[in-house]
N, C-alpha and C positions, 0 to 999 in steps of 0.2 A: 761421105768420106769413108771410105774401103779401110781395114788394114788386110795385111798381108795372109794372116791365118782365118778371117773369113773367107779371103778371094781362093786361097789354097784349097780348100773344103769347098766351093760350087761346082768344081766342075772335076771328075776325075781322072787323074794323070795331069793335072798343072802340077804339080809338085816335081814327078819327074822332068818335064819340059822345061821347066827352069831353073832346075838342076843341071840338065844339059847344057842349055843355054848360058848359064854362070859358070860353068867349070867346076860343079861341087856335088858331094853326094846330097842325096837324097836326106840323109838322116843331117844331114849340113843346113838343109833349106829350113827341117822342122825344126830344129835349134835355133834359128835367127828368126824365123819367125814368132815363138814363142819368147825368145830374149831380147830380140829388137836387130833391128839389120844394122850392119855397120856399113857405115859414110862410104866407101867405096860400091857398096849395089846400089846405094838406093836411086839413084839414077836410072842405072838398066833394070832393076825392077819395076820400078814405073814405068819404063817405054816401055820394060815387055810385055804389061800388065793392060795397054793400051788408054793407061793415066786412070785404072779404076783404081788403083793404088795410088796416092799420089805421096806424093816428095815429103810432104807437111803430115801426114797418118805414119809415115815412118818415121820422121824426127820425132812424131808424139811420142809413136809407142815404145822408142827405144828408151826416150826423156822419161817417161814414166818407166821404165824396167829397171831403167838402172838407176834413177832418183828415189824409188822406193828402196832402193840393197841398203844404196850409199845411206838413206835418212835410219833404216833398220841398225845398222852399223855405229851412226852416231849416239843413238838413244841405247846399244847394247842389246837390243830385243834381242832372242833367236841364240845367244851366246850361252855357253853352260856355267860361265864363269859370273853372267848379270842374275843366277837365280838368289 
């Protein structure tokens, strides 16, 4: 199981390509990929990715992007006000 910034980094100019293909920039793709794709791509990232990305490595790694903020948040880490 693929995620989306390993498949980006094989081969280059897929970044651009699906960029075009989603209607977004470039600097738009390396943001969701590093923070997690939102529920509306990750369908057509997977077809366009021809299922090396699949459905389930995006749910992860969004599930993990944003379950680690939210748990950082709750515990205060990272806050100037929790020193």
């Amino acid at each position: 199981m693929k995620n989306l910034k390993i498949w980006l980094k094989e081969e280059r100019g897929r970044s651009a390509a699906l960029a075009q293909h989603l209607g977004l920039s470039e600097g738009r793709i390396t943001q969701i990929a590093n923070s997690g794709v939102p529920d509306k791509y990750k369908l057509q990232i997977s077809s366009f990715t021809g299922g090396e990305v699949s459905i389930e490595s995006l749910v992860k790694q969004r599930t993990e992007a944003h379950g680690n903020t939210e748990l950082r948040e709750t515990l205060g880490v990272g806050r100037k006000d929790s020193e």
